[in-house]
N, C-alpha and C positions, 0 to 999 in steps of 0.2 A: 256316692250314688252312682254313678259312671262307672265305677270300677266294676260297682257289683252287676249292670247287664251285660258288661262284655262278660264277666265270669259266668251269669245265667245263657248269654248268646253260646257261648265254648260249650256247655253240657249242654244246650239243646241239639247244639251240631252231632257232640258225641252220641247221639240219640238217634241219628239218620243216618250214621257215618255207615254201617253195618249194611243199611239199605243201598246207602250210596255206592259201595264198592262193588257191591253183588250187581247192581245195575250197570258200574264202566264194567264190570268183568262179563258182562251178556253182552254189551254191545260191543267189544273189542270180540270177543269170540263173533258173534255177526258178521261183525264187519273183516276177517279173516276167513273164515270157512263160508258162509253163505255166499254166492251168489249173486250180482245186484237183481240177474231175471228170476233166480231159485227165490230170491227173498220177496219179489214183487208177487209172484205166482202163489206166495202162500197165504199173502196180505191183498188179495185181490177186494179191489173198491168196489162194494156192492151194500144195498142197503141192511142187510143180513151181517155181514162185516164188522157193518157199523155201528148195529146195536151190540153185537159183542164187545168193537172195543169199548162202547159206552160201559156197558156191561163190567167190564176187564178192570177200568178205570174209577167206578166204583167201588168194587170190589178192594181195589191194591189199596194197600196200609200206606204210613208212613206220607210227608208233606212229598210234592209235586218235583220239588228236587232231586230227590233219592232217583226219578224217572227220567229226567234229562237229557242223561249221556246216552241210553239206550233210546229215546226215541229221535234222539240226532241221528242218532248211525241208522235207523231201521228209515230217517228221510233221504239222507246220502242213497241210499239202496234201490232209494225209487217208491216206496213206499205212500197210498195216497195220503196227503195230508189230511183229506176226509177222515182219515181211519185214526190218524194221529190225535186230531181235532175234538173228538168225539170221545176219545183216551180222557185226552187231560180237561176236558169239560168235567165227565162223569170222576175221575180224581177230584177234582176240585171243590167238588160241590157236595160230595160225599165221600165220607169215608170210614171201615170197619171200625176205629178207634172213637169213633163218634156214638159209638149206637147204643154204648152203655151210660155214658151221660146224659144222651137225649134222652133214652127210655126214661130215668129219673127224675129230667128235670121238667120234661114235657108230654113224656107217656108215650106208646105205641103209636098210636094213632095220629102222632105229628110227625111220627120218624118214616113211620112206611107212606104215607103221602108225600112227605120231601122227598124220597127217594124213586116212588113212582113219579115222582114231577122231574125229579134231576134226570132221570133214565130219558122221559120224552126232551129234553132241553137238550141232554149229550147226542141223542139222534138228530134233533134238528139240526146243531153247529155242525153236525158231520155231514149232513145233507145239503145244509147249508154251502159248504165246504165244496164240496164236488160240485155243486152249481157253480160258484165262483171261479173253480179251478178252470173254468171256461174258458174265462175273460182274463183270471190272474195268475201270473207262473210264483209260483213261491222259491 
């Protein structure tokens, strides 16, 4: 029995692996050629921002992981963690590989509500976030 999840854990890695390199391969390009002010200047903290990274994070396929390495480097750069926040909220709580299940199991009209709910949830932690960045250095 043990044997067999590490063998399912190894092909589901093989699954993200694809994501995963393509992600250290953007953020080593980042963190090389960008900038830390050119990188901050483009990822400017604003509420607008932050619904796109909600937006962004949504959107990206593939588990939370395959994102990692690129949004370590894009923190190193100076990047708001508001913008980050708001990334891996709307990752997390939705995702494209979700939407043909859900339509099946639950119908339209549970999936675009979740999604309109996860969209205002990923803006608040992001807004969240830049209030706190106040008080806390991350």
């Amino acid at each position: 029995m043990s044997s067999q999840i590490f063998i399912d854990a190894f092909f589901d890695f093989l699954k993200v692996l694809p994501i995963l390199v393509i992600a250290i391969i953007v953020s080593q390009i980042i963190a090389v050629l960008l900038p830390s002010k050119k990188t901050k200047d483009i990822f400017k903290e604003n509420k607008k921002n932050i619904a796109k990274a909600s937006v962004v994070g949504i959107m990206s396929p593939g588990p939370l992981l395959a994102y990692l390495p690129f949004l370590k480097t894009l923190k190193e750069k100076k990047v708001a963690v508001s913008l980050i926040a708001a990334f891996i909220t709307g990752q997390t709580l939705i995702g494209p590989g979700r939407l043909f299940l859900e339509l099946d199991y639950f119908g339209w009209e549970f999936f675009a509500v979740r999604v309109v709910l996860a969209f205002f949830i990923a803006v608040a932690m992001g807004v969240s976030f830049k209030f706190l960045e106040r008080y806390i250095k991350y």
